[in-house]
C-alpha positions in Angstrom: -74.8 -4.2 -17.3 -72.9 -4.8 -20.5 -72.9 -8.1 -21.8 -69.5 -9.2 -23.0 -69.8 -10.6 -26.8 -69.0 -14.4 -27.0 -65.9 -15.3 -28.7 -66.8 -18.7 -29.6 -68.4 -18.4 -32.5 -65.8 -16.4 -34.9 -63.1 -19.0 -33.4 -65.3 -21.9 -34.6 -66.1 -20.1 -38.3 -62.0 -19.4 -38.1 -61.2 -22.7 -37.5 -63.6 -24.1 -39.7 -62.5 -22.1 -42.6 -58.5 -22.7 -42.1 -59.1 -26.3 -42.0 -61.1 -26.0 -45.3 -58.1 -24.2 -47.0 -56.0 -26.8 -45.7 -57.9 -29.7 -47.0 -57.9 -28.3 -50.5 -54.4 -27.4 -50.6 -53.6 -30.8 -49.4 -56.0 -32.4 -52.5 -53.7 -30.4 -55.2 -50.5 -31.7 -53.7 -50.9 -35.1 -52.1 -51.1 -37.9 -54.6 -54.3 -39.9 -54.6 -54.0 -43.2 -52.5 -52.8 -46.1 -54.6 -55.3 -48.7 -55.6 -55.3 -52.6 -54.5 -54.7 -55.1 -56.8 -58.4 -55.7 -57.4 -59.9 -52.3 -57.7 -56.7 -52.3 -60.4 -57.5 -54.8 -62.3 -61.3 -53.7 -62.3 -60.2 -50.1 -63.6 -58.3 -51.3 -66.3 -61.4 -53.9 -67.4 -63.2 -51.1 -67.6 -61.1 -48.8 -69.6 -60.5 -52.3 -72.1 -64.2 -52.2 -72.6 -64.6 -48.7 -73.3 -61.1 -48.4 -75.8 -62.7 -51.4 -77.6 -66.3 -49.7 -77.8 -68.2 -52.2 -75.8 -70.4 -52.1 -73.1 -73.6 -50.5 -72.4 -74.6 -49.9 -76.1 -74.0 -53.2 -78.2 -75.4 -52.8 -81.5 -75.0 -55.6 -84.0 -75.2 -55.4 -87.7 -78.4 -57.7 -87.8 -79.8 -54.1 -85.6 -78.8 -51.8 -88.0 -79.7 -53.8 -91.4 -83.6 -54.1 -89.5 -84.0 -50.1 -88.4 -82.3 -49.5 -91.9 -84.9 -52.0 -93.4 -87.6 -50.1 -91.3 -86.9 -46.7 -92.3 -87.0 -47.2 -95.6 -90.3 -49.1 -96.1 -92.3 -46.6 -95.8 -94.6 -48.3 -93.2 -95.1 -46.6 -89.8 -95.3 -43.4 -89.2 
């Protein structure tokens, strides 16, 4: 007796696969979400402290004069 092949498995890779198109044709032409008032006001904090070179790496001029004091005295390696 012939066994009939199941059908349930190309429908679910078919439907699986049009829903992926759809989801990233729908990222290129829906606009993002808009942002609350806090995350804007955290995003543009952030982008202040980057434009003004702050942030994670802070060096001073009292840094630089000691490593340049360092390197040139001829101690260490």
């Amino acid at each position: 007796m012939a066994r009939v092949p199941s059908k349930i498995l190309p429908l679910t890779a078919l439907a699986v696969l049009v829903y992926s198109v759809g989801h990233l044709a729908l990222s290129f032409i829906a606009s993002p979400a808009p942002l609350s008032a806090g995350q804007q006001l955290r995003h543009r904090g952030v982008t202040t402290l980057q434009a003004r070179g702050g942030g994670e790496y802070d060096v001073s001029d009292a840094d630089i004069d000691a490593f340049y004091k360092e390197t040139i005295s001829g101690s260490g390696g």
